[in-house]
C-alpha positions in Angstrom: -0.9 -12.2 -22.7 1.5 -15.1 -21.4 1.2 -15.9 -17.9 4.5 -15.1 -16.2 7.1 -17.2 -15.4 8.0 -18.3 -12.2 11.3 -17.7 -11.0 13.6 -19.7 -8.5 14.5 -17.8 -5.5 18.2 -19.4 -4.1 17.8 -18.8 0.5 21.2 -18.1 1.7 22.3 -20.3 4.4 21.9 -18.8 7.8 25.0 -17.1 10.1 25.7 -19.6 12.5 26.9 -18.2 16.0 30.8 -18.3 17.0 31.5 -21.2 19.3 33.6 -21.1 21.9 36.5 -22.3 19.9 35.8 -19.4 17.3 39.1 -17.4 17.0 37.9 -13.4 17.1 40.5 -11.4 15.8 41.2 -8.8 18.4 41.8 -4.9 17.7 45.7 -5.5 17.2 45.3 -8.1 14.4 42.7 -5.8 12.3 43.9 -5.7 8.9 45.3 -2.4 7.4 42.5 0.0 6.2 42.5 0.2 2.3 43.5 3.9 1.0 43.4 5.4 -2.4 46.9 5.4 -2.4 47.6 2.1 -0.5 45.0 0.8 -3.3 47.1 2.0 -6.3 50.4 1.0 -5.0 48.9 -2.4 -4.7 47.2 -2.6 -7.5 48.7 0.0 -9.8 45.1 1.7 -10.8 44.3 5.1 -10.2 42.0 6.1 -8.0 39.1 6.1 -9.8 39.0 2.5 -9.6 39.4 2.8 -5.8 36.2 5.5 -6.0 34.6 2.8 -8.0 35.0 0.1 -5.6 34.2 2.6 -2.6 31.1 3.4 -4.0 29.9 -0.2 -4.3 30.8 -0.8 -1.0 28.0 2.0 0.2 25.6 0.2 -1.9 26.3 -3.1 -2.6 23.2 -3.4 -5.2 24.1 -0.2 -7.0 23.3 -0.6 -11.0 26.8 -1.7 -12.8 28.0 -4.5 -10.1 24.8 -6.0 -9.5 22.5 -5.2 -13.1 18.6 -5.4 -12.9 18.4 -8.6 -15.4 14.5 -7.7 -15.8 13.0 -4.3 -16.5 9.3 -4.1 -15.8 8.5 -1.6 -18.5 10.5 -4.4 -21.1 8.6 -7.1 -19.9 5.0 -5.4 -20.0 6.1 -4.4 -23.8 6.5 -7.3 -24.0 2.8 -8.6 -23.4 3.7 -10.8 -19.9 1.6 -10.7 -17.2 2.8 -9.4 -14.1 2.1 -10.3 -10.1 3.2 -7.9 -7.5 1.8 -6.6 -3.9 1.5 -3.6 -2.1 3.9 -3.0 0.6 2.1 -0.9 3.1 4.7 -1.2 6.2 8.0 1.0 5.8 9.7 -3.3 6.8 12.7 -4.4 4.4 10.7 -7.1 3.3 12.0 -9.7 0.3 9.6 -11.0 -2.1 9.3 -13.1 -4.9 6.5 -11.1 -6.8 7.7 -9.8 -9.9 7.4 -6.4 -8.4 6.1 -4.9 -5.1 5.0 -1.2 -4.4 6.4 0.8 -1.3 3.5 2.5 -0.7 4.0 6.2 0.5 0.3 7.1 0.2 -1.2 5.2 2.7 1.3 3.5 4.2 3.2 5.0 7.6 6.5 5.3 5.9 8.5 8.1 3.8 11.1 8.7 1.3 13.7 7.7 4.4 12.0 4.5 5.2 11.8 3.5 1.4 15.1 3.4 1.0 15.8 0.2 3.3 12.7 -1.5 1.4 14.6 -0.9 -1.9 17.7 -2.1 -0.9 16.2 -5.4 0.6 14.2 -5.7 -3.0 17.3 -5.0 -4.8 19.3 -8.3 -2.3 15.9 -10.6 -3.7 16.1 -9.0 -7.2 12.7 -7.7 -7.2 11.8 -4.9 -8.9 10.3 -1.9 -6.7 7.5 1.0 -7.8 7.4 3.6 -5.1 3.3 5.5 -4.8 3.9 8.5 -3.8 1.8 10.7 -1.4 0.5 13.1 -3.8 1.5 14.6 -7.3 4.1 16.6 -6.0 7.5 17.9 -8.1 9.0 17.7 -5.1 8.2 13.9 -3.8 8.6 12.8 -7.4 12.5 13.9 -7.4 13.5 12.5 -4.2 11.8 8.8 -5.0 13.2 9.2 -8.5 16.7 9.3 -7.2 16.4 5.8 -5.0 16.7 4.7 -8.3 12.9 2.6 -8.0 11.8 0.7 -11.9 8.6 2.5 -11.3 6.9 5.9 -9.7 3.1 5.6 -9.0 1.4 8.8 -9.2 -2.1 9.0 -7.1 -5.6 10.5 -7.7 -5.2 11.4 -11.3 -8.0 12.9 -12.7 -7.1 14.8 -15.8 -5.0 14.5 -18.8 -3.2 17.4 -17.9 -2.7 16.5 -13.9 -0.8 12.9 -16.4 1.1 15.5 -18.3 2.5 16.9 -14.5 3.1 13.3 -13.6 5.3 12.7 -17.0 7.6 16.0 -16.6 8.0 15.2 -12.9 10.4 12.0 -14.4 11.7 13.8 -16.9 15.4 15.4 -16.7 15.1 18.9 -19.1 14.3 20.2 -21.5 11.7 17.5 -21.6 11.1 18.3 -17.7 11.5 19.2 -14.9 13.1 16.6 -12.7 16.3 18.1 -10.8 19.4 16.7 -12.4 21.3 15.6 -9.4 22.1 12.2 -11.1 25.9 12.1 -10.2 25.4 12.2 -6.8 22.1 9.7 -5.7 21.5 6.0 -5.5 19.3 5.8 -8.6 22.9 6.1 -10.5 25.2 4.2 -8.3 26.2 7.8 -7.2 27.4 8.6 -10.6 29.4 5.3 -11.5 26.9 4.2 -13.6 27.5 6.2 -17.0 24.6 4.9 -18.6 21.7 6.2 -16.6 21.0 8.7 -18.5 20.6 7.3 -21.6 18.5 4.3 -20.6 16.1 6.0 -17.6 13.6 7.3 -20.0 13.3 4.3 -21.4 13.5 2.3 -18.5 11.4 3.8 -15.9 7.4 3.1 -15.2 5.6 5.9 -15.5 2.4 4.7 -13.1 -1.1 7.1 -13.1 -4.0 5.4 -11.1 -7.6 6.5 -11.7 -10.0 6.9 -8.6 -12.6 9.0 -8.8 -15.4 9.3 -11.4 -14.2 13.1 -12.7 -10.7 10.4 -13.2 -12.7 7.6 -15.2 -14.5 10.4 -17.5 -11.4 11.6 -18.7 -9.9 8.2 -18.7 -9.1 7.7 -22.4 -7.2 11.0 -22.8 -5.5 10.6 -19.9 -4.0 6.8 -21.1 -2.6 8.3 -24.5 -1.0 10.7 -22.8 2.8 10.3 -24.0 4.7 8.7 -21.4 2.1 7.5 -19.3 3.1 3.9 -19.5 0.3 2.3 -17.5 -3.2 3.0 -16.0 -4.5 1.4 -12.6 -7.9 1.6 -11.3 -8.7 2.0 -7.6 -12.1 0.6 -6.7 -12.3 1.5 -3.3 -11.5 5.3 -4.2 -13.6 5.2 -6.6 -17.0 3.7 -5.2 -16.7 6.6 -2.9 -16.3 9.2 -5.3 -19.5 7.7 -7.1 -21.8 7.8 -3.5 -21.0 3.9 -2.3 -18.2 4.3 0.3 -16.6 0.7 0.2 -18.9 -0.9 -1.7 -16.7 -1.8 -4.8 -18.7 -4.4 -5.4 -21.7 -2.1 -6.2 -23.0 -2.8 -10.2 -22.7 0.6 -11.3 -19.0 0.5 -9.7 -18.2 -2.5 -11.7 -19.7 -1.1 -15.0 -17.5 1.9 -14.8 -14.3 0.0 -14.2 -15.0 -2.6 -17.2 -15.9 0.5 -19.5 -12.7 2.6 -18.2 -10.7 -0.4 -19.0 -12.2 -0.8 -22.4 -11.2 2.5 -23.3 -7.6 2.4 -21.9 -7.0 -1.1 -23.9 -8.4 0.3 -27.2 -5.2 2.8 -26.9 -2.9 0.1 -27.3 -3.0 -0.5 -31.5 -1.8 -4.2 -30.6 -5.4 -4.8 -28.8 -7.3 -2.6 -31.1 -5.2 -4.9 -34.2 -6.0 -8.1 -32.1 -9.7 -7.6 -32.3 -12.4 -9.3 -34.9 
C-alpha cells in the first residue's frame, strides 16, 4: 500500500491581549441581536436560512459549512496507509495524525467528554474514531450521533458478537440504531440532508480481536458484512493466552501473524495480489 501523504497543518496566529488604547465597546454600543424576523427583513430569506445559519453557529464544524475533505473508510479502500494515536485523556487535543481514537474504554472520559475532543479534531481536520466501553446498543447510539468517521467496538470474540456491532450502526430495517438523526451533531442537527444517504457508506465500522476464543474465530468474524476493519490487541490478548503483558512472547507473536494472515486473505485484492 502507498505510504500516506503528509499534510500541511496552517497554526492560526495567537489572540494578542487589548492594550490600553484598545477601545471595548461598552453594553450601550452592543449591536442589535439578530432575529428570524430582523434576519428576513434584512435579507429577504425565510427563516429557514436564519435556522440554517443558527445552527452553524452552535457548531461551527457541523458537516455542510465545513465538509470532511477525507473519509477514512475512502481512503483505506483505497489501499493508503494510515497513522493515527490513541487519545486516552478526555483533553481537546489537535493532531495531525490522519486519525486519532477517543478512547472510552480505558480512558477516564465518556460520551460528554468526547464531544469537546471531536470538536477540537473537527477545528484541525482530523478524522475521529470513538472505542467505546463495551458492545453496548445503547453506547453505540449516543457516540454514533457525535457524528465520529469511525466507532471501535471492543473485545469481539465471535462472528455473531461482529454481527451486534454492525446493526448497532445501522438505522432500520437493516438495524437497530435509534433514528434521531434530525436532531444530533452527527447531522448538523438535521441541516445536513444528505446524511442519510452517505452514513453507511461513510462510517468505520471498527471490531478489535483480544483474546484467543477472538483470534480462533477470526476469519469469520472479518467477512462479516460491514465489518470494515480488524485490529489486534496484543496486550489483551497475551493475557487471554496465560502471558500477562508479555506481547512479546513467541507463541503471542505466532498467533497475531497467523490471525492477520487470515483476515488479509478476505480481502480478494490480496488474495489476487499473491503468486
Amino acid at each position: 500500500m502507498a505510504p500516506a501523504m503528509a499534510r500541511r497543518i496552517s497554526i492560526p496566529t495567537p489572540l494578542k491581549a487589548p492594550t490600553r488604547s484598545s477601545k471595548v465597546p461598552s453594553h450601550h454600543h452592543r449591536p442589535p441581536s439578530l432575529t428570524p424576523s430582523r434576519f428576513k427583513k434584512q435579507n429577504g430569506s425565510g427563516d429557514d436560512v436564519f435556522a440554517r445559519l443558527f445552527a452553524a453557529s452552535l457548531d461551527p464544524d457541523s458537516a455542510p459549512l465545513s465538509p470532511e475533505p477525507r473519509i477514512l473508510k475512502s481512503r483505506l479502500v483505497a489501499d493508503e496507509t494510515l497513522y493515527g494515536l490513541f487519545l486516552l485523556r478526555s483533553s481537546p487535543t489537535l493532531a495531525g495524525y490522519d486519525y486519532v481514537v477517543v478512547d472510552m474504554e480505558h480512558g477516564s472520559g465518556g460520551i460528554a467528554e468526547a464531544l469537546p475532543c471531536l470538536r477540537a479534531l473537527a477545528a484541525a481536520r482530523t478524522p475521529a474514531i470513538l472505542r467505546l466501553p463495551e458492545l453496548s446498543a445503547a453506547c453505540a447510539k449516543k457516540a454514533l450521533d457525535l457524528g465520529p468517521q469511525g466507532l471501535m467496538f471492543p473485545m469481539i470474540e465471535s462472528p455473531g458478537a461482529a454481527e451486534l456491532a454492525v446493526s448497532f450502526c445501522r438505522f432500520p430495517p437493516h438495524g437497530v440504531r435509534g433514528s434521531t438523526h434530525t436532531v444530533v451533531r452527527a447531522s448538523a442537527y438535521g441541516i445536513d440532508d444528505g446524511y442519510l444517504a452517505r452514513v453507511d457508506e461513510e462510517l468505520l465500522v471498527m471490531c478489535q480481536v483480544e483474546t484467543a476464543a477472538g483470534v480462533a474465530e477470526i476469519e469469520v468474524i472479518a467477512g462479516v458484512e460491514g465489518v470494515d476493519v480488524v485490529q489486534m490487541e496484543p496486550l489483551d490478548l497475551s493475557a487471554s493466552m496465560g502471558y500477562l503483558w508479555d506481547p512479546r512472547n513467541r507463541k503471542v507473536r505466532d498467533a497475531m501473524k497467523e490471525a492477520e494472515r487470515k483476515v488479509l486473505g478476505k480481502n480478494p485484492r490480496n488474495r489476487k495480489a499473491r503468486p
